[in-house]
N, C-alpha and C positions, 0 to 999 in steps of 0.2 A: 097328497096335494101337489106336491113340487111335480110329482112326473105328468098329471093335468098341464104343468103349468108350461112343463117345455114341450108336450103336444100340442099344445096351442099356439106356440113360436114355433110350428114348421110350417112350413110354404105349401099354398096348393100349386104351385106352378113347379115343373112344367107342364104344359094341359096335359101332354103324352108322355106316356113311360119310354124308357131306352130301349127295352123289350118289351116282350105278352108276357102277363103275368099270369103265377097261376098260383094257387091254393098251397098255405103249405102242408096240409095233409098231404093232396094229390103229389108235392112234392118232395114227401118224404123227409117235412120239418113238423116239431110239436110248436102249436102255438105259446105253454108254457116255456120253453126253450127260447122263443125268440122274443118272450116276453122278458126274459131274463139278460138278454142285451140292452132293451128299454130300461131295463131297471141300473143295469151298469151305468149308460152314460148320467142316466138322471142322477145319479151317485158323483159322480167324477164332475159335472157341470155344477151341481149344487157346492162343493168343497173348492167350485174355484179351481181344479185342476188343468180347466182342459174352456176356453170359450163355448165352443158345440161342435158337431157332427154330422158327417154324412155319411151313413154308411149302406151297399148296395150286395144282396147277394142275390145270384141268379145258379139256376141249376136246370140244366140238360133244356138250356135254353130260356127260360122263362125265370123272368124275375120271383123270388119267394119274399123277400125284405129287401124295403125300399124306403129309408129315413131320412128326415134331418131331427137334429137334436138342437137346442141349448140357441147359440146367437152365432151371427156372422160378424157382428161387431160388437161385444159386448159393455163399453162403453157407453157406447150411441142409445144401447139396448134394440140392436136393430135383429128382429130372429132370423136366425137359420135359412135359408131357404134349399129347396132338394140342387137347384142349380144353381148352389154357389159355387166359385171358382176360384180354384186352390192351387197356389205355389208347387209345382207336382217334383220339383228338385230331380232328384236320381232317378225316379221313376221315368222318365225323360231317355234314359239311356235305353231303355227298350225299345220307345221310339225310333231313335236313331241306329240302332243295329236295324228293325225291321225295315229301314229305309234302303239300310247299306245291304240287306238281303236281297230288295227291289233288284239292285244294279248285278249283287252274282247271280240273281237267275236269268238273268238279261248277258251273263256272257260279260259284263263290265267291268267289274268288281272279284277275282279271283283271292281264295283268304291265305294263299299264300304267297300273292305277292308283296316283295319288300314295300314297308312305310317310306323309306327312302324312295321308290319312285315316285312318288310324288311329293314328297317334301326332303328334298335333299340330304338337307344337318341334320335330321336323327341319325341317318351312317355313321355321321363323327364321333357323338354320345358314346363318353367313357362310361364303364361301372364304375360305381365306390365301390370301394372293401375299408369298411371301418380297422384302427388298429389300435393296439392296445395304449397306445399314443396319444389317442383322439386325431388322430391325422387322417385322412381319407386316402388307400391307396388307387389310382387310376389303371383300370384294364382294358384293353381293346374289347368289344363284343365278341363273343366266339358265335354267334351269327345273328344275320338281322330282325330286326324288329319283323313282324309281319301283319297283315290286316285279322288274320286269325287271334295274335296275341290282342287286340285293340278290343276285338268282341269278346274275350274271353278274362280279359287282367292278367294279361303275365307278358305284358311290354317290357317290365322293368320300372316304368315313369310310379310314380304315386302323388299322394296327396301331401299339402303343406298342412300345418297342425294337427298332426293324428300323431297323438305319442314323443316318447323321447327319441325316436330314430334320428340320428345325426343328418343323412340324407335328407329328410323330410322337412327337418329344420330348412330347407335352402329352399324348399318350393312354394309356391303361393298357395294361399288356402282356395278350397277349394270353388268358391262362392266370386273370387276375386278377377279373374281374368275377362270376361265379358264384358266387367264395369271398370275395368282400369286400361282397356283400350282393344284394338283389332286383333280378331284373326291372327294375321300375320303379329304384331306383337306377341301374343301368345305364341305363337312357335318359336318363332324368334329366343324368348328367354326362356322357356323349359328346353331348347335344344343346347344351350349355351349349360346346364346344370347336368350332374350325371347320374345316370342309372340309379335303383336300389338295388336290382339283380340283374343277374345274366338275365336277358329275352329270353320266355319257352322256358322258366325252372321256377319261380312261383307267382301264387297267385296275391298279386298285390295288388288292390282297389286304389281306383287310379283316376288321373286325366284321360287315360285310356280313349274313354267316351267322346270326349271333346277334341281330341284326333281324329276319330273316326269321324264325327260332323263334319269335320272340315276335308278331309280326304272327300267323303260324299259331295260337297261341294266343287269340289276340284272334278271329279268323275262325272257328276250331273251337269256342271255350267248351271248353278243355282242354289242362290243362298238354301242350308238346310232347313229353314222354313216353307219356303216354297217347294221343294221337293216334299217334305211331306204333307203337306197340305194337298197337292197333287196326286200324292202314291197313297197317301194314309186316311188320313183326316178327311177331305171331300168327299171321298169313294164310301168311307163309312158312314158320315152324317154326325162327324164330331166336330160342332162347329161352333163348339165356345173353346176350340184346343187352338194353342196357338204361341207364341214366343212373344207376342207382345199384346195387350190388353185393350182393346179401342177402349176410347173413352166413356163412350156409349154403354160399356160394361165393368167397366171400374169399381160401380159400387155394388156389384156382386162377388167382391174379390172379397176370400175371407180372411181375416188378421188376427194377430197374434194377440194374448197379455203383452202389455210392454214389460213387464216382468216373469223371469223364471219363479212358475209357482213352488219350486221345489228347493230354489235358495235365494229367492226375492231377487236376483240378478238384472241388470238388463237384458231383454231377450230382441233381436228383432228379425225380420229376414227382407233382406236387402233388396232385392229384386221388387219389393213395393214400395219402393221407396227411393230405388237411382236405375237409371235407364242402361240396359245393356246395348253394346256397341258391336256385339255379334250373336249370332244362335246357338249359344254352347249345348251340344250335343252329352252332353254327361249331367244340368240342372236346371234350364234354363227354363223350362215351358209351363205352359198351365191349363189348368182344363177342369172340368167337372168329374164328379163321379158317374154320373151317366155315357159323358162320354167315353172315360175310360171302361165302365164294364162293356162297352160295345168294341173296341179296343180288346178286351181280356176275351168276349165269344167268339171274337173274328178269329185268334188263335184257337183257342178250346175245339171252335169247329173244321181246324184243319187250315187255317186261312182265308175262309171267304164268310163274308155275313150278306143277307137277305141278297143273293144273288151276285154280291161285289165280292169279286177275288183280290187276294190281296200278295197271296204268295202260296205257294203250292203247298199239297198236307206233305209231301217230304221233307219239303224247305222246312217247314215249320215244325216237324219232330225231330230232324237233325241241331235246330237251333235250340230244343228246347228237352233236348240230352245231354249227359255229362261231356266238357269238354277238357276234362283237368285229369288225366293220364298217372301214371303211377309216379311218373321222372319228374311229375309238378310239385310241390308242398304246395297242400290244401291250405288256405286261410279264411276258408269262408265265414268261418263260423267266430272268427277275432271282427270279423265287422256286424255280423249279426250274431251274437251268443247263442241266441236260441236256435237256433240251425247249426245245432253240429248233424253230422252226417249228411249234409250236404255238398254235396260238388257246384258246376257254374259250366250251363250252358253258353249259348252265344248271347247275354244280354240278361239270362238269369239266373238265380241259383236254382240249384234239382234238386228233390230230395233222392237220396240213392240206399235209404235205408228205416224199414218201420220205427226203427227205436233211433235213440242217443239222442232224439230233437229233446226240444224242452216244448213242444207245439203238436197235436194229434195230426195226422195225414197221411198219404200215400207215397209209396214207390213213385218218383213221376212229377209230383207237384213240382209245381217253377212258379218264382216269385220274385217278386224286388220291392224296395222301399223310398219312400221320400225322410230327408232329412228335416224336412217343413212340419213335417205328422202325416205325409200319405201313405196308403198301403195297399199291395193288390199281391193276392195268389190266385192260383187257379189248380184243380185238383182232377185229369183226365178219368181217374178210375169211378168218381162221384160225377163226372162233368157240372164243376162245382165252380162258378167264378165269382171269387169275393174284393168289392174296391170299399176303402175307407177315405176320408179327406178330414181332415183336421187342419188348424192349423196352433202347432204346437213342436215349436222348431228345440226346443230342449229333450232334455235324457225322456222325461213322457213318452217320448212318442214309440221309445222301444216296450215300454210297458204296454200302451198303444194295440199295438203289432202283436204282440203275444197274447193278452187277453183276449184280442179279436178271435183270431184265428181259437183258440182254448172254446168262447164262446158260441163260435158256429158249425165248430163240431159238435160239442156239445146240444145244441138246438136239435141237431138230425135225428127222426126217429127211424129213421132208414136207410 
């Protein structure tokens, strides 16, 4: 009866799919299989875990599953709709690398030049070296930062509240700099704080992203919104993506439980609730799942969708290869557990091996996540591209992420 009850709180809008849809026999999915997603979330909504869902998979071009589940405000009791619009957090950072790709195939943007030419004070940026003291020792850089490190996480910068790391203790959390002042503010006091690591020796999930917008900025002459609106967004027809929400579409934005279902905590995500003062390129944007899987085929297909190019098929398999060398310490899988054996291209992680994941896939796959509850892979060997939107900013959303992906291989009978 419940799973009636949340297909009848999904939206027939939008009139048009993101893509042609097709069968998923013809597409090499069981309808038991994808019935058994249905059945998930109607489990997960019903116990309260999770408000609703949208979840979108497309294969070798055409949509196979296309849902929403549960409510987009559950409170209000308002349902789901397919284009509700989601806090897209980290997932954001894709964006902004494929902007900052715009500019190197343009000859503008080289990834090995220094961060320093265009923002001076990261040159200065000591390392820490923690000591058995608790004292932090200061080292010169043994070399610069570079726009390659920015796409990749191995600047050295990271995140404030991740862990007991003494460093991290000193830097703002990750959510905090867009809504506590400018641009320039933010460079300003992460360049004044020092390193985790040498530049170029591991992979530490970072501001990273949020450098790189603003570098973009500096190199375009245009807020990182407007560049990608421009380069990305327009050219594909993703046109509920965006860094800030008109008004006119506000109440399509989906929200959180005010509480963590999982320890009754407060839960909230801020970005609905205080106005950002710049376009942080590492969390800041939001958009549907439609527009993202149009977003996820435009790569799948080499970089161009229904005729609009967006970045060359090189550009786009050189970014979306391993770029974490033997001289790096891998940490990819300390931020997402279930992706061991993964590396990190320019903007996402790669799988670089069948086994060790805790998630079924290929050689190949590239993926990223939102801290909000979004989630998008994409599978070149299947030509497989899967987007999720929740919104569901606690520990969930990693369980989220794993059962997804568990589920829609699972679905395949082909």
């Amino acid at each position: 009866m419940f799973i009636s009850t949340v297909a009848a709180a999904q939206s027939t809008t939008p009139t048009s799919t993101p893509l042609p849809a097709a069968s998923p026999d013809a597409a090499g999915f069981s309808k038991e299989g994808l019935a058994r997603i249905d059945d998930f979330f109607a489990r997960e909504i019903q116990a309260n875990r999770v408000p609703g869902a949208v979840l979108a998979i497309a294969r070798d071009g055409k949509i196979v599953h296309y849902q929403a589940y549960g409510y987009l405000d559950k409170p209000k009791n308002i349902p789901m709709p397919k284009d509700a619009i989601f806090a897209l957090a980290s997932m954001t950072k894709i964006f902004t690398t494929v902007g900052a790709l715009k500019l190197t195939e343009e000859g503008k943007l080289p990834l090995q030049s220094a961060l320093s030419t265009y923002f001076p004070t990261f040159a200065s940026m000591k390392v820490g070296v923690p000591q058995a003291d608790g004292s932090l020792r200061l080292d010169d850089q043994k070399r610069a930062i570079t726009i390659h490190d920015l796409m990749r996480h191995t600047s050295g910068l990271t995140y404030g509240g991740r862990g007991d790391h003494p460093i991290a203790k000193l830097y703002p959390a990750g959510d905090a700099p867009p809504i506590d002042g400018s641009i320039s503010d933010f460079i300003e006091k992460i360049t004044k704080l020092p390193l985790a690591h040498q530049p170029g020796t591991v992979f530490e999930y970072s501001f990273s992203s949020d450098v790189l917008g603003a570098v973009v900025e500096k190199v375009s002459g245009q807020r990182l919104g407007q560049h990608l609106e421009k380069t990305v967004w327009q050219p594909l027809g993703m046109n509920d993506t965006t860094f800030k929400v008109p008004d006119d579409k506000k109440s399509r934005v989906a929200q959180p439980f005010a509480n963590n279902p999982l320890n009754n905590q407060p839960q909230r995500v801020r970005y609905l609730t205080e106005s950002q003062k710049f376009d942080c390129g590492g969390a800041c944007s939001f958009g549907t799942v439609g527009d993202y899987l149009r977003f996820g085929q435009m790569l799948m297909n080499g970089g161009a969708l229904d005729g609009k190019r967006i970045l060359s098929p090189q550009i786009v398999s050189w970014m979306t290869s391993n770029h974490l060398g033997p001289e790096i310490l891998n940490r990819v899988a300390v931020v997402e557990p279930h992706r061991a054996g993964y590396g990190f291209g320019l903007g996402v992680a790669v799988r670089m091996q069948p086994g060790l994941a805790a998630v079924p896939g290929n050689v190949g796959e590239y993926s990223w996540n939102g801290a909000y509850g979004t989630a998008f892979f994409a599978d070149p060997k299947e030509k497989l591209v899967v987007v999720l939107g929740t919104s569901a900013p606690g520990d969930l959303r990693k369980y989220y992420r794993e059962q997804v992906q568990d589920l829609v291989y699972g679905a395949m009978s082909k």
